[in-house]
N, C-alpha and C positions, 0 to 999 in steps of 0.2 A: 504494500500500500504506500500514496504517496504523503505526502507532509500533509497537504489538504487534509486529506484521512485521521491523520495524524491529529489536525487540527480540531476536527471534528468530533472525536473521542474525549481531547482534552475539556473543548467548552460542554460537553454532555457529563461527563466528572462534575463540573463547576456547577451543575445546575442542582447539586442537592443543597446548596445553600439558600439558593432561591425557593427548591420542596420545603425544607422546614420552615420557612416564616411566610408559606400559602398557607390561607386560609384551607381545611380538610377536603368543605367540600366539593372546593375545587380541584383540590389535591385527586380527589376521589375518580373524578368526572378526565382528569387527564391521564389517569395513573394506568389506562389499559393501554395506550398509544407509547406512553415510554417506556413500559416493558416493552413493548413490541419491538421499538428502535431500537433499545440495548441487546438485542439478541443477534445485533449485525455483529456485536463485538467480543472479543474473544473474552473478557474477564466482565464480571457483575459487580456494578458499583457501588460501595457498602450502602449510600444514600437510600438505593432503591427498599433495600431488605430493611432499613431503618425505618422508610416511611410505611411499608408495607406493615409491620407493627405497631405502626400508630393508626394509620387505615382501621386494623382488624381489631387492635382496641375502643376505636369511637365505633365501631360498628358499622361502616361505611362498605359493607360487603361488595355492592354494587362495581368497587373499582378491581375487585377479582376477576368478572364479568368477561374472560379472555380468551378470542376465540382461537383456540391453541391449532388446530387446522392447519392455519396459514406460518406458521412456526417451523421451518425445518433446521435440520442441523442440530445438533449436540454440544450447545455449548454453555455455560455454566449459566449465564441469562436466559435459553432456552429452559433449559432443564427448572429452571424457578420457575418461569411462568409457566409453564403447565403444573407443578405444584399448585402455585397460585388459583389456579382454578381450580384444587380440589375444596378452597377458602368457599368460593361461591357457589359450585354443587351442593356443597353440605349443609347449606342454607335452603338452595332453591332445587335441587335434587334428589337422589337418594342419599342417605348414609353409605349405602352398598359402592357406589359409585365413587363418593368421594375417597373412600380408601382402597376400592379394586382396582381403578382406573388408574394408575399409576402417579396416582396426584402425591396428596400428604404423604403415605409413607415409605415411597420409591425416593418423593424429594428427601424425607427424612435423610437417608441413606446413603445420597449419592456423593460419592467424592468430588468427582466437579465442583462442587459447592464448597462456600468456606465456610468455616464454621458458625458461623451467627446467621446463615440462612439453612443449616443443618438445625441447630438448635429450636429454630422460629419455627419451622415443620414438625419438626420431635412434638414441640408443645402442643401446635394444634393437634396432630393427629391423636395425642394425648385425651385432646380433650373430646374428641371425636370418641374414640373407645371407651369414654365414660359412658355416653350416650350409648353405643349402639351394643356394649359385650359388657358390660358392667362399672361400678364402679371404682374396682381395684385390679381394673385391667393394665392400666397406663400407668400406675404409681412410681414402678419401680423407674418409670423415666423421668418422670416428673422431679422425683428424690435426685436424681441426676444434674439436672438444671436450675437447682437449689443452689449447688454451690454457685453457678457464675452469677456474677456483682453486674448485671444491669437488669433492665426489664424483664426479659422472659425470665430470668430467676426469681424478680420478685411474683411473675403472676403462675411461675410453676408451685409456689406455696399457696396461692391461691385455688388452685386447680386442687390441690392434694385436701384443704379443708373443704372444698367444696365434694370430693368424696365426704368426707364425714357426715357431711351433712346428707348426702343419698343414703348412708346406714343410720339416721336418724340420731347422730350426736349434733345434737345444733349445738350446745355449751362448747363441746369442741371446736365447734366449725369458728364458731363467734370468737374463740383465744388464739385460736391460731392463723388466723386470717391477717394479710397485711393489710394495712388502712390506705387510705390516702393519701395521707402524707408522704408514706413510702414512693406512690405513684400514683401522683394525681390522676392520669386515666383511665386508671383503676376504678374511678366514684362511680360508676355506672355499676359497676358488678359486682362492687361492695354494697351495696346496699338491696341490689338484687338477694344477696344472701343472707343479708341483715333480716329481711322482709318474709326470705323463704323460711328462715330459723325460725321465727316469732310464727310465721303461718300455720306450720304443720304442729303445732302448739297450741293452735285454736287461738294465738293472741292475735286475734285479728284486727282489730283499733291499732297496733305497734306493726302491724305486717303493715298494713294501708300505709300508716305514715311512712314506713319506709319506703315502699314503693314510689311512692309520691314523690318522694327525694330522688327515687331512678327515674323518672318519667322527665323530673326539671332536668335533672343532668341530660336528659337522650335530647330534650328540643334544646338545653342551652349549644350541642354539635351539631345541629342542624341536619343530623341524619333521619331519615325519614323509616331506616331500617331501625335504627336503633330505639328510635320513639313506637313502634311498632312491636317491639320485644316488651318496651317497657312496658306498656298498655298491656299486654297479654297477661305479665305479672301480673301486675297491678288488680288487671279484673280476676284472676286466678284467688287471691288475696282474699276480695271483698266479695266476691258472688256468692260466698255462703249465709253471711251476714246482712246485705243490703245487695237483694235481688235486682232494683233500679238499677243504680249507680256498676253496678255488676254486668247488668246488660249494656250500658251505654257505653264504657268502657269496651268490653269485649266485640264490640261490633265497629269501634272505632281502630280498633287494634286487626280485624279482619280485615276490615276496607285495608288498610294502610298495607297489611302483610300481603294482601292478593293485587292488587297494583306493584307491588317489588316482585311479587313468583315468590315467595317466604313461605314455605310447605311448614316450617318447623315451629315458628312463633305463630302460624297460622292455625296449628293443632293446639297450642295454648289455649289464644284466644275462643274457639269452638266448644273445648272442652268446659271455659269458663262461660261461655253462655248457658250451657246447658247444664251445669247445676244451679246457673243462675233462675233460668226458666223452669227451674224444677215443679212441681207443684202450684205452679202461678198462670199456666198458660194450658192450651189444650197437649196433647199428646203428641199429635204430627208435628209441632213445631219444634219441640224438647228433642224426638226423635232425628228430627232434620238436622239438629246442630249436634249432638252426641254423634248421630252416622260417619258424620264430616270428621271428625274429631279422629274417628278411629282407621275412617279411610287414611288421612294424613297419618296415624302412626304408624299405619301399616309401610305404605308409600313410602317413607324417609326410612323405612327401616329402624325406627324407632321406640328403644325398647321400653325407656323412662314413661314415654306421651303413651304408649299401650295401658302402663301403669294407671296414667291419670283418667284416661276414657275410662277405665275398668271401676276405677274408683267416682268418677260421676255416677256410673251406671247404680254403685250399689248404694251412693246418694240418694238417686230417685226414688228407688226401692225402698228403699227404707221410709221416706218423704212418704210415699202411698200407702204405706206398711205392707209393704208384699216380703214378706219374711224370708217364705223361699227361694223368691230371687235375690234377696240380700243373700242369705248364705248360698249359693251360686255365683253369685261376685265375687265375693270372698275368695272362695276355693281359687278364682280363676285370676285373682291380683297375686297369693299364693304361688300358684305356679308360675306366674311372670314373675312374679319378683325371686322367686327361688333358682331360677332357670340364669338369671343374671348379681345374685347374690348385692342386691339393691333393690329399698322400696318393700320390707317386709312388713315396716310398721303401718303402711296404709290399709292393711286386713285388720289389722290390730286396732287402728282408728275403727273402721268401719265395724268390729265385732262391737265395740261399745252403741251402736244401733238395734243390735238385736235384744226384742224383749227380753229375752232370758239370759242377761246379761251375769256371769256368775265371776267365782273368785279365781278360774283356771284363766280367765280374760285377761283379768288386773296381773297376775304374774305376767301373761305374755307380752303383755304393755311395758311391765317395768323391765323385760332388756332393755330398752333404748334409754336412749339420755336424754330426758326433756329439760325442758328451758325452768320447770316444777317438777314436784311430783307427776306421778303415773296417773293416779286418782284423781287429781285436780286436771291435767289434761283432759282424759277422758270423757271424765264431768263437764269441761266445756265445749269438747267437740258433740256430747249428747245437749248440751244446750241451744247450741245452733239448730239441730233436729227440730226437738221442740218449737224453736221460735218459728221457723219455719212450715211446721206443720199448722201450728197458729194463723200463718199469713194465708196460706193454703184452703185455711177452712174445714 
């Protein structure tokens, strides 16, 4: 190549000082066109892999969005970008895909790479095998990328507490989790777990507010994926306790997820309408959005959202008090969650619905680590029931 070339390389290096002080979502909107460019050149410039993690932390999936096709050659910027796009399959794809297709964990892997876009892959695909094979599938890599001193190190300890908090140690999750301060864009998913701890606790007023704190964070990035995740939380949160506010949320949270192709915050949102429209609406509507909810887990291959359809399902049941079908949920979150060793204590929630609620229950309860007692749990996830059967009629 000639000096031209030469030249041309040089001012595409310079252009990551210019990436860090763009505004995201612009970053986001140009970020498929200069991977594409950097794939003319033999080495990956640390800028791109840099911004690529600040991308995948604001939630800006959209700039994954890469049609890897027109990509040939082998070269250390090729080889990322089709990684890269296992970023936005796993969102708007399957799980199956995002890991079979040589995305995340072929990039994990690849020597062509340097090491800080080895590491950046390890972790998502990490986080990906939370979701689709359990939640102590990914640890031992996780544990890994603890030691290095920048970001993925600090959000590999957050991946690992957020295990905890899928076997139902929120106390855990809440101590071991880094803050903000650590990494400030981090606040989006800190509080997403703040929110989820306090939820599966029945402390539903503390989950709301937390959520609320991740909904400001996703519009203060102006990501419209991210405000879409929030929303999903959020109505997930409060649909049991304030059926309204439950529905409006979660159907602001579909619109949003179904304009991006968002299969995955899209199976939130559905799941939370319809414990929302529990007992409050006719039958076919409740049905329409629980269907959706379980089509999307199926679809992304996703084992956790199976969980949470299972567990609406044996909401409603209970809501109407059809016994039988409660304990036929049961058995069947049981085998989901057994199958993936995550997600037991949602049977466990849900046996506190069944009239003949006894003392072999409250032992099963108290494996896990709630935010209280077992009994005072319990007690308030049966109080939800109640209020809600009230509104029901």
């Amino acid at each position: 190549m000639g000096e031209l070339w030469d030249q041309t390389k040089h001012n595409f290096q310079k252009l990551g000082t210019t990436a860090t002080h763009t505004d995201l979502a612009n970053l986001a909107d140009d970020y498929p066109k200069l991977l594409v460019h950097a794939t003319q050149f033999d080495q990956l410039p640390a800028w791109l892999v840099d911004a690529a993690d600040r991308l995948a932390l604001a939630g800006f999936w959209n700039a994954f969005g890469i049609n890897t096709n027109n990509i040939p050659g082998n070269t250390a910027s090729a080889v990322f970008a089709r990684g890269a796009r296992g970023l936005w399959t796993y969102r708007n794809g399957t799980l199956e895909d995002a890991h079979a297709h040589a995305r995340l964990a072929k990039a994990a892997h690849n020597p062509l790479l340097p090491q800080n876009a080895r590491d950046f892959f390890t972790l998502r695909n990490a986080y990906v095998m939370q979701l689709s094979a359990g939640c102590d599938i990914g640890l031992p890599e996780l544990a890994t990328l603890t030691r290095q001193e920048c970001s993925v190190g600090v959000q590999a300890r957050y991946w690992i507490a957020n295990a905890a908090l899928l076997q139902a140690d929120s106390q855990g999750c809440l101590d071991s989790m880094p803050t903000p301060d650590e990494l400030p864009a981090l606040t989006g998913d800190y509080w997403i777990n703040v929110g989820y701890a306090h939820f599966q606790c029945a402390q539903t007023e503390k989950a709301v507010q937390a959520q609320e704190k991740t909904l400001q964070h996703a519009r203060s990035t102006r990501s419209p994926v991210a405000e879409g995740e929030a929303l999903s939380y959020l109505s997930w949160s409060e649909c049991w306790a304030n059926s309204q506010s439950g529905q409006a949320h979660a159907r602001e949270g579909i619109r949003l997820a179904q304009e991006k192709g968002n299969l995955v915050d899209e199976q939130r949102s559905q799941a939370a309408l319809a414990v929302a429209l529990a007992g409050v609406t006719t039958e076919e509507e409740f049905q329409t959005a629980l269907q959706r909810a379980e089509s999307l887990a199926y679809q992304t291959g996703n084992r956790i959202a199976g969980i949470r359809a299972s567990f609406a399902r044996a909401w409603h049941a209970a809501v109407i008090n059809d016994t039988e079908a409660l304990g036929r949920h049961i058995d069947e979150i049981d085998r989901l969650a057994s199958s993936i060793n995550s997600g037991e204590h949602w049977a466990d929630i849900a046996r506190a619905w069944l009239p003949g609620y006894t003392r072999e229950h409250t032992e099963l309860a108290k494996r896990w680590e709630w935010l209280d007692s077992a009994d005072e749990t319990m007690g308030r996830w049966w109080k939800l029931l109640e209020d809600r059967r009230a509104l029901a009629g």
